[in-house]
N, CA, C and O atoms as a GROMACS GRO file, in nm:
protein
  424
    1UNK      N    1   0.108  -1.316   1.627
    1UNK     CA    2   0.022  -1.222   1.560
    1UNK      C    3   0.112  -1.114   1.499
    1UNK      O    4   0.161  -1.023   1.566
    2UNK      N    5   0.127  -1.128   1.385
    2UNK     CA    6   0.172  -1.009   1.325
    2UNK      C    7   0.118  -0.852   1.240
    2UNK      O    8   0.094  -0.821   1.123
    3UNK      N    9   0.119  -0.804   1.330
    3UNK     CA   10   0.055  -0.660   1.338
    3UNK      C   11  -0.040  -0.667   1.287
    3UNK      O   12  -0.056  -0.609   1.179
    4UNK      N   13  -0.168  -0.759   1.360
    4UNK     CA   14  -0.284  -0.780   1.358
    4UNK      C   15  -0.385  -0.636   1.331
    4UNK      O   16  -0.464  -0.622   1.237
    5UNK      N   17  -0.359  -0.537   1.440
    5UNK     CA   18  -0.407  -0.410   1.452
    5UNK      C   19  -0.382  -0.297   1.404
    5UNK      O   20  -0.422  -0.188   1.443
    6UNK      N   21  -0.275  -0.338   1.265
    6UNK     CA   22  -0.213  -0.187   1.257
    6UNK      C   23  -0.272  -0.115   1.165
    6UNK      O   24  -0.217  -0.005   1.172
    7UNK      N   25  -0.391  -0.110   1.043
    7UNK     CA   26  -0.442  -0.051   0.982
    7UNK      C   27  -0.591  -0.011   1.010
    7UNK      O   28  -0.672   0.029   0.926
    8UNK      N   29  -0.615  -0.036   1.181
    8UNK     CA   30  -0.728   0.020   1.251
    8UNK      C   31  -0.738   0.158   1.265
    8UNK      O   32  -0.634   0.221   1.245
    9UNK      N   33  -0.878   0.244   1.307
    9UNK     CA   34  -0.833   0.346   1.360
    9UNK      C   35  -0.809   0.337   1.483
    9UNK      O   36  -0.791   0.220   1.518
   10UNK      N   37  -0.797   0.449   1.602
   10UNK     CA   38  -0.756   0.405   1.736
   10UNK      C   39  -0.858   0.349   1.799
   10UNK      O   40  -0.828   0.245   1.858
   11UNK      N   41  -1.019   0.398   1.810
   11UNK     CA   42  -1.070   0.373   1.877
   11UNK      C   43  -1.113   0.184   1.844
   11UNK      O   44  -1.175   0.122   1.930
   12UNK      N   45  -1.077   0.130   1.738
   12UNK     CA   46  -1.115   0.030   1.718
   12UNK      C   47  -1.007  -0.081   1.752
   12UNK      O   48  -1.029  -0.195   1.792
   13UNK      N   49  -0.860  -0.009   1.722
   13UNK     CA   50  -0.754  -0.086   1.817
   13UNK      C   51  -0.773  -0.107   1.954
   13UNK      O   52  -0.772  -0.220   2.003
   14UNK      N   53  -0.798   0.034   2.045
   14UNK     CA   54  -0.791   0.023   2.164
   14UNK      C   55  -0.907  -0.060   2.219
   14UNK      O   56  -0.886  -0.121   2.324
   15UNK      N   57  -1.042  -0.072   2.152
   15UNK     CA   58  -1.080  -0.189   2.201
   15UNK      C   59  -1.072  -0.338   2.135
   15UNK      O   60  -1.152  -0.422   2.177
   16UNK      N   61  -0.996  -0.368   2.052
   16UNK     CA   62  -0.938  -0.461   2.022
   16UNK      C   63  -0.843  -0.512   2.130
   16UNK      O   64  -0.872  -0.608   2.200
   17UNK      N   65  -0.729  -0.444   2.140
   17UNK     CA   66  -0.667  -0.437   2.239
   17UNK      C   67  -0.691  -0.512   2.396
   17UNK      O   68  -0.612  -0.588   2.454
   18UNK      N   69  -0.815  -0.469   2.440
   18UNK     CA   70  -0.894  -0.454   2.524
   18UNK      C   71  -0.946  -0.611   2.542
   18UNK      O   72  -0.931  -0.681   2.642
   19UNK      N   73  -1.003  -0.643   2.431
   19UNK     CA   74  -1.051  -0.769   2.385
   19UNK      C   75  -0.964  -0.917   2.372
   19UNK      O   76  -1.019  -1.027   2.368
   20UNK      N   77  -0.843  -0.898   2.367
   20UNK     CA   78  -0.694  -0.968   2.350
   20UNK      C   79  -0.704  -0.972   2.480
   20UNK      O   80  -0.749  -1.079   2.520
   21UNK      N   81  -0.670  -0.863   2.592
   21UNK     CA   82  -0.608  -0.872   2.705
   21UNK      C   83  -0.736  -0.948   2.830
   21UNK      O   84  -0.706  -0.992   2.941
   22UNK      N   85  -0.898  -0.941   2.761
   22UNK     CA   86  -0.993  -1.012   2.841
   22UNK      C   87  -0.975  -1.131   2.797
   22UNK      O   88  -0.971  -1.198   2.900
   23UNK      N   89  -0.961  -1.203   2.705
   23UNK     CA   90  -0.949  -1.331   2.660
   23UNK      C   91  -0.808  -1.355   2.734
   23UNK      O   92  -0.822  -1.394   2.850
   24UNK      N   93  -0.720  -1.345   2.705
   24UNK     CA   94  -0.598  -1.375   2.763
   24UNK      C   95  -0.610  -1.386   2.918
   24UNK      O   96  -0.513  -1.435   2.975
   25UNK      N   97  -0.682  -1.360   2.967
   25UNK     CA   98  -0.672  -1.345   3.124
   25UNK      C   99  -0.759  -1.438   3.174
   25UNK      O  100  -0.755  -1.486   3.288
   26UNK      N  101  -0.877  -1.478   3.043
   26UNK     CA  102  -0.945  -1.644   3.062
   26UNK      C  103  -0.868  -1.725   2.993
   26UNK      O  104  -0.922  -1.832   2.962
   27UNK      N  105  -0.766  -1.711   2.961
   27UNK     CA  106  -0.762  -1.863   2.880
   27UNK      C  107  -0.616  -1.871   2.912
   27UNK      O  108  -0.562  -1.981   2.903
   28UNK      N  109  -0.538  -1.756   2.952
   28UNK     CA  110  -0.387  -1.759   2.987
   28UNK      C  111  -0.330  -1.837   2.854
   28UNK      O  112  -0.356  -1.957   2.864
   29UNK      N  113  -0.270  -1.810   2.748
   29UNK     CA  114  -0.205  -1.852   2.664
   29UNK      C  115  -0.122  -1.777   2.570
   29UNK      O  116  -0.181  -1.702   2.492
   30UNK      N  117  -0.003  -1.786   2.565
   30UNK     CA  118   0.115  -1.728   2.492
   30UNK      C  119   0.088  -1.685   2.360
   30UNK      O  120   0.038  -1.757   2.274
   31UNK      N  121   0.128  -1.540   2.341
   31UNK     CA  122   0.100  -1.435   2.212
   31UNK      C  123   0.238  -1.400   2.227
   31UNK      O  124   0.293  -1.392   2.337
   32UNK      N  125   0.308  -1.372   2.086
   32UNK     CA  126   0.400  -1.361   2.016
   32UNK      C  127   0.321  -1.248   1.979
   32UNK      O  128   0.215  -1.286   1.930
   33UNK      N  129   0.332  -1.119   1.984
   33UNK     CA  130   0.236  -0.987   1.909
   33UNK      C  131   0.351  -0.906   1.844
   33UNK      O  132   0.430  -0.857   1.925
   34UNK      N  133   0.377  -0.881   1.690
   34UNK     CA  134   0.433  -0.804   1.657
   34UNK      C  135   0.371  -0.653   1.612
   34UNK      O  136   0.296  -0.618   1.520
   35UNK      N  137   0.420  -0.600   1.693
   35UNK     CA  138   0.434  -0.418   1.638
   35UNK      C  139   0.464  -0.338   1.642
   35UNK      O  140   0.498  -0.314   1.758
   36UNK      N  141   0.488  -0.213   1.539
   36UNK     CA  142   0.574  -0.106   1.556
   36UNK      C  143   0.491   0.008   1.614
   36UNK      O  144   0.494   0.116   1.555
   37UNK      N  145   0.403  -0.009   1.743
   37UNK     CA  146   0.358   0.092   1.827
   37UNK      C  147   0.414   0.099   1.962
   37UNK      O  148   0.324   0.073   2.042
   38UNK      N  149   0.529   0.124   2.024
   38UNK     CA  150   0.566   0.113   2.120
   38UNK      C  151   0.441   0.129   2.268
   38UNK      O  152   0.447   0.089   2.384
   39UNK      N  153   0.336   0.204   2.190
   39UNK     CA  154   0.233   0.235   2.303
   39UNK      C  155   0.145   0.101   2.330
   39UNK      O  156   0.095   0.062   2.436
   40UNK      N  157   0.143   0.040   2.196
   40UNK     CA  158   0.069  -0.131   2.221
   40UNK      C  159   0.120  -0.214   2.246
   40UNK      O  160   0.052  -0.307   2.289
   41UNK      N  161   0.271  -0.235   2.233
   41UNK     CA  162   0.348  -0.317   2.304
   41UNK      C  163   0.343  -0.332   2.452
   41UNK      O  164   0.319  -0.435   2.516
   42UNK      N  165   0.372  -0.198   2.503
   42UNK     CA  166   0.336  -0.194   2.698
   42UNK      C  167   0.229  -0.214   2.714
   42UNK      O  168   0.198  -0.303   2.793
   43UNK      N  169   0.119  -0.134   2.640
   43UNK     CA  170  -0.044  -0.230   2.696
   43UNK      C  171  -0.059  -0.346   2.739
   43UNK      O  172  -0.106  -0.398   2.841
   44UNK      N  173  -0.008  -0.382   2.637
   44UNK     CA  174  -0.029  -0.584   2.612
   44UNK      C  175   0.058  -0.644   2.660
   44UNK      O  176   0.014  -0.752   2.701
   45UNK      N  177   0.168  -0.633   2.680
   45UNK     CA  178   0.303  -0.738   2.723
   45UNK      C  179   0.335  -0.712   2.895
   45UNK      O  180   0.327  -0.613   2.968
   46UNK      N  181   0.378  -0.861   2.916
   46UNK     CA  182   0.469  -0.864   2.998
   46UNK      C  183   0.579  -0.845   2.958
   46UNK      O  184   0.666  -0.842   3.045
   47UNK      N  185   0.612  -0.830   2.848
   47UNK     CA  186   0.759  -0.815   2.824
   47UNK      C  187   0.732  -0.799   2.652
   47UNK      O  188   0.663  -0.854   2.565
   48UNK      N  189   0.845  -0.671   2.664
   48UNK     CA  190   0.879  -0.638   2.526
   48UNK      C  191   0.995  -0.644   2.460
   48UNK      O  192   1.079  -0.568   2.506
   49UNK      N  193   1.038  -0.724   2.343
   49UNK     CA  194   1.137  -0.722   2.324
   49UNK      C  195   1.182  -0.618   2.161
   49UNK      O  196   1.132  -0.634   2.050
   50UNK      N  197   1.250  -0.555   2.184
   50UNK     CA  198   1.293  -0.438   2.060
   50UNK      C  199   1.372  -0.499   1.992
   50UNK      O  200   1.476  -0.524   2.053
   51UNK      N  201   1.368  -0.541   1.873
   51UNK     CA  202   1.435  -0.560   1.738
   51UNK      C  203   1.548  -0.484   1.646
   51UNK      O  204   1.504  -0.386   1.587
   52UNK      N  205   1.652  -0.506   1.630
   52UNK     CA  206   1.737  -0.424   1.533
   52UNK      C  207   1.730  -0.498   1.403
   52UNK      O  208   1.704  -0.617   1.392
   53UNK      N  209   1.757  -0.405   1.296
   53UNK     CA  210   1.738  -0.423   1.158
   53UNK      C  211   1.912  -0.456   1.112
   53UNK      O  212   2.007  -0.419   1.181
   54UNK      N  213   1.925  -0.530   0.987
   54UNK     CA  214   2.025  -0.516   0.926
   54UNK      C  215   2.169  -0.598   1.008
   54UNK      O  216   2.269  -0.531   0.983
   55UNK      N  217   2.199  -0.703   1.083
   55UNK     CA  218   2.099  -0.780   1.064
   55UNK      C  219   1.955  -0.783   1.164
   55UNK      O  220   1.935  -0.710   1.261
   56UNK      N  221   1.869  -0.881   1.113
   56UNK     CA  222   1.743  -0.863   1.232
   56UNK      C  223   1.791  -0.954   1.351
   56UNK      O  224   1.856  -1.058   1.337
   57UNK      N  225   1.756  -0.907   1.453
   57UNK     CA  226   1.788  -0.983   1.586
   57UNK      C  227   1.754  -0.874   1.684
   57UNK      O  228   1.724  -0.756   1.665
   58UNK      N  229   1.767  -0.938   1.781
   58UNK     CA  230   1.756  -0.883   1.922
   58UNK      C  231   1.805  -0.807   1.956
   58UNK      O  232   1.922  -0.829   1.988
   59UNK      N  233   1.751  -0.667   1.970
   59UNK     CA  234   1.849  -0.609   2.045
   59UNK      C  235   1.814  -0.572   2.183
   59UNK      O  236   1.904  -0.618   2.252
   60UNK      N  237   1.741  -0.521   2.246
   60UNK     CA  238   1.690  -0.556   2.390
   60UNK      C  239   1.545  -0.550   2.453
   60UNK      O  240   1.458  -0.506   2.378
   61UNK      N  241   1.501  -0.595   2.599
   61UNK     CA  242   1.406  -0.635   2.596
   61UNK      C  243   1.375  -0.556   2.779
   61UNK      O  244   1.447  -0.534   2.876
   62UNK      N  245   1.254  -0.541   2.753
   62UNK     CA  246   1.166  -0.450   2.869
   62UNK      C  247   1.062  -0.526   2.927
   62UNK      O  248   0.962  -0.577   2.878
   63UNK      N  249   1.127  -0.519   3.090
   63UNK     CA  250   0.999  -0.655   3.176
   63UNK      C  251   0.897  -0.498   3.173
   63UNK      O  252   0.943  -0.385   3.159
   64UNK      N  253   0.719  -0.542   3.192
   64UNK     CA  254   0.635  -0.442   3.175
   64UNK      C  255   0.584  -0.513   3.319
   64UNK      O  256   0.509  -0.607   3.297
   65UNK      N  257   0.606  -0.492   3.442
   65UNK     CA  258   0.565  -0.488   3.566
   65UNK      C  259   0.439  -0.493   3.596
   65UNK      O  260   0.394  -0.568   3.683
   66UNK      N  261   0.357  -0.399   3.515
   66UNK     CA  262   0.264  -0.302   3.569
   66UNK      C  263   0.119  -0.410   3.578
   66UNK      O  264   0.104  -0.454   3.464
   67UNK      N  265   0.035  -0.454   3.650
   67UNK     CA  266  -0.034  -0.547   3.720
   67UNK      C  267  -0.168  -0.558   3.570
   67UNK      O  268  -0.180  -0.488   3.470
   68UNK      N  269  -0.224  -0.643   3.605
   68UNK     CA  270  -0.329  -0.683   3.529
   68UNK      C  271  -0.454  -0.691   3.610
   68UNK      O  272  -0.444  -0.707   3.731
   69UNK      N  273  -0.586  -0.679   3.545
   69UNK     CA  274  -0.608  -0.598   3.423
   69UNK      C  275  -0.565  -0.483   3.423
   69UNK      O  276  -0.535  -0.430   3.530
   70UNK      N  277  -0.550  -0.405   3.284
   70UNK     CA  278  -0.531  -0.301   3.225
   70UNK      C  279  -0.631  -0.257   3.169
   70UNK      O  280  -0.684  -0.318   3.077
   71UNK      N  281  -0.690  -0.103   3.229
   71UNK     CA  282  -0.733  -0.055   3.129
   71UNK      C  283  -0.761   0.071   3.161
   71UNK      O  284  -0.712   0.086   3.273
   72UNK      N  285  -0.814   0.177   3.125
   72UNK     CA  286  -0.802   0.283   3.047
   72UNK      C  287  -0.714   0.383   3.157
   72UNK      O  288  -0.640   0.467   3.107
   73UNK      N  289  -0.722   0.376   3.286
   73UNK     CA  290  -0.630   0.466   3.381
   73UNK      C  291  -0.495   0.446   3.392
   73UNK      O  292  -0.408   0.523   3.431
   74UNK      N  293  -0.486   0.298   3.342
   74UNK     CA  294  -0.382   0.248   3.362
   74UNK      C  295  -0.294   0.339   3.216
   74UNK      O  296  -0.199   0.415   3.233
   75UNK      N  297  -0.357   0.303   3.079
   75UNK     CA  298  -0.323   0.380   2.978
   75UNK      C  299  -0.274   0.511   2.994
   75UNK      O  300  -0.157   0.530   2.961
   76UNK      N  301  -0.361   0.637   3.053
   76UNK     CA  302  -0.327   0.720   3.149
   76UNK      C  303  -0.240   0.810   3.214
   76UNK      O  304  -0.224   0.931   3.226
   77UNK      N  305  -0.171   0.664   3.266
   77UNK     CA  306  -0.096   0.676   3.389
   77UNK      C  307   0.041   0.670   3.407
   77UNK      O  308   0.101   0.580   3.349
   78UNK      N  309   0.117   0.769   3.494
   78UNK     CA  310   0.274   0.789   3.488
   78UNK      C  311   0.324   0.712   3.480
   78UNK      O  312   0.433   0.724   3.423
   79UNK      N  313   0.281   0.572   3.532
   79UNK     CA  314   0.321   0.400   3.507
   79UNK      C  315   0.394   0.393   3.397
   79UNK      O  316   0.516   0.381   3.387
   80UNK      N  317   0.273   0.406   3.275
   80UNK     CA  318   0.255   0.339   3.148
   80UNK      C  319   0.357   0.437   3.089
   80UNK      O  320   0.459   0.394   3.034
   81UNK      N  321   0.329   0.588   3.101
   81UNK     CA  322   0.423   0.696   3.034
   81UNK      C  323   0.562   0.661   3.072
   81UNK      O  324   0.641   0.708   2.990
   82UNK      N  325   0.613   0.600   3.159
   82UNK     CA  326   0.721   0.581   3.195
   82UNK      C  327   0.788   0.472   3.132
   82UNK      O  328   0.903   0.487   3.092
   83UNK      N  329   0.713   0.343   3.115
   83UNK     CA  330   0.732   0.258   3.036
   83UNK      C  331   0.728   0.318   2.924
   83UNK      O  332   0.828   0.370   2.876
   84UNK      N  333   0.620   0.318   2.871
   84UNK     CA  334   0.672   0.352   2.680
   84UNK      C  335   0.787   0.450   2.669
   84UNK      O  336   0.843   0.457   2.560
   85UNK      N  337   0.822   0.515   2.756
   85UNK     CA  338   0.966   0.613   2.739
   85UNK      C  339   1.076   0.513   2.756
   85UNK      O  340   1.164   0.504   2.670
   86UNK      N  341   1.075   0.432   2.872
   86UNK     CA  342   1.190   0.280   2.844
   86UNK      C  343   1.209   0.248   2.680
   86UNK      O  344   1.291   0.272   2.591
   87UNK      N  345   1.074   0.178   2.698
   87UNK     CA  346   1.089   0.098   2.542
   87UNK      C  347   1.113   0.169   2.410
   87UNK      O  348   1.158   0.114   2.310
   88UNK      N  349   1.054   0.377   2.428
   88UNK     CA  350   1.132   0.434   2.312
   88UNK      C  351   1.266   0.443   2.328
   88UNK      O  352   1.337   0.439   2.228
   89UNK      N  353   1.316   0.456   2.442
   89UNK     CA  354   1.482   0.467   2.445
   89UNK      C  355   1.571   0.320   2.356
   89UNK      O  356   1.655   0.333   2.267
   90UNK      N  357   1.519   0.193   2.412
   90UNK     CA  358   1.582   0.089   2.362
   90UNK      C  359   1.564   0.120   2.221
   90UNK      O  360   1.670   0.131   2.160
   91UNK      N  361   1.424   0.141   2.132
   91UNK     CA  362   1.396   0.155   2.024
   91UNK      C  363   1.516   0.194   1.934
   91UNK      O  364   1.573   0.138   1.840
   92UNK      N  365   1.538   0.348   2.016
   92UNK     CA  366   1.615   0.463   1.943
   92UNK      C  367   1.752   0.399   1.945
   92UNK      O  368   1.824   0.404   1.845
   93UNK      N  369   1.785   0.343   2.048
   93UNK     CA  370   1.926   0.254   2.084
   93UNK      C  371   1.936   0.186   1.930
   93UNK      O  372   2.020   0.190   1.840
   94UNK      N  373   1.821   0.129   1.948
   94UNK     CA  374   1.822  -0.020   1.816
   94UNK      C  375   1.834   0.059   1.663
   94UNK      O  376   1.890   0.011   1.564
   95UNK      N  377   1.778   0.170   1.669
   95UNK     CA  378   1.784   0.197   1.548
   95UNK      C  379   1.930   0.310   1.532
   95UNK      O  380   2.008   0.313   1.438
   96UNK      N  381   1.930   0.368   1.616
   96UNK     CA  382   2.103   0.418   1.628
   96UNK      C  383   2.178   0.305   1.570
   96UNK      O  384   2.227   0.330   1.460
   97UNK      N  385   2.202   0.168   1.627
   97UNK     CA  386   2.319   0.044   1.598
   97UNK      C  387   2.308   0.020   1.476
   97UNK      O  388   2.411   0.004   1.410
   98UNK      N  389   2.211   0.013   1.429
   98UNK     CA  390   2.163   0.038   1.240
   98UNK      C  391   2.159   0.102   1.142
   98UNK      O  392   2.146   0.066   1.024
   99UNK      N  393   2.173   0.236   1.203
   99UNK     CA  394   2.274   0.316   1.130
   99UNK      C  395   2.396   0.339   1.074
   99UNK      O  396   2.502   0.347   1.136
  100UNK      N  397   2.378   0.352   0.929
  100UNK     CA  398   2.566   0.390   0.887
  100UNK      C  399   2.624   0.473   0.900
  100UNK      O  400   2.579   0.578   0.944
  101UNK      N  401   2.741   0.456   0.867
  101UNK     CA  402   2.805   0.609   0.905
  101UNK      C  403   2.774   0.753   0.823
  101UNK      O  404   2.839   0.857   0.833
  102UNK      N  405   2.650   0.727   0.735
  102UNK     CA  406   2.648   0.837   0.681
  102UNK      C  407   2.464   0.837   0.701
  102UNK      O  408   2.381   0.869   0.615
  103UNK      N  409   2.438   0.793   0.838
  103UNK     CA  410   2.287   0.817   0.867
  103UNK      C  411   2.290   0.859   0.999
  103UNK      O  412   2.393   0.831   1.062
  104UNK      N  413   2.206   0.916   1.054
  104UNK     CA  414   2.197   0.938   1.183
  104UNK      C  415   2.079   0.863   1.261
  104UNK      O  416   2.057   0.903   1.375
  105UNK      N  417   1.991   0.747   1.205
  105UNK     CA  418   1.901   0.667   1.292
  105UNK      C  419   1.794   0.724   1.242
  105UNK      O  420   1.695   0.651   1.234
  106UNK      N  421   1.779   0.900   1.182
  106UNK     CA  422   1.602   0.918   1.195
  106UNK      C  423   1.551   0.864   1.042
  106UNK      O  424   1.431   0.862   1.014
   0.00000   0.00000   0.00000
């Protein structure tokens, strides 16, 4: 899925969102979800993997622990805040390595 959700507003993502992660939990089957919301990545994944540009590839990847179902306390919660601060750090990592010497990443 490539950034299926990204020209929603929130309240229609987050239960989109919502809707992905109830189906998935009946039917158990593998999503490839691309997007540049670090906050919907941890919702949804067991694992996130962060991308570098220039070239594109891998640059590193975040196990998301935090138990299933998910939902709105979990969103919430020092858990989740803690995670999406992981996955912005790798982010910033990835986009630091992609920088030239006459950019600073922002």
């Amino acid at each position: 899925m490539d950034e299926p959700f990204a020209a929603l507003d929130e309240i229609t993502r987050f239960k989109l969102n919502n809707d992905l992660l109830e189906l998935w939990r009946d039917e158990r089957f593998t999503v490839v979800f691309v997007t540049h919301s670090v906050f919907e990545s941890v919702f949804l994944s067991s694992r996130v993997v962060v991308m570098a540009a220039r070239p594109g590839r891998v640059f590193g990847e975040l196990a998301v622990d935090a138990p299933y179902p998910r939902d709105e306390a979990f969103r919430t919660s020092p858990d989740y805040a803690a995670l999406c601060r992981q996955a912005s750090d790798v982010l910033v990592n990835a986009i630091k390595s992609t920088a030239g010497p006459h950019h600073d990443g922002h």
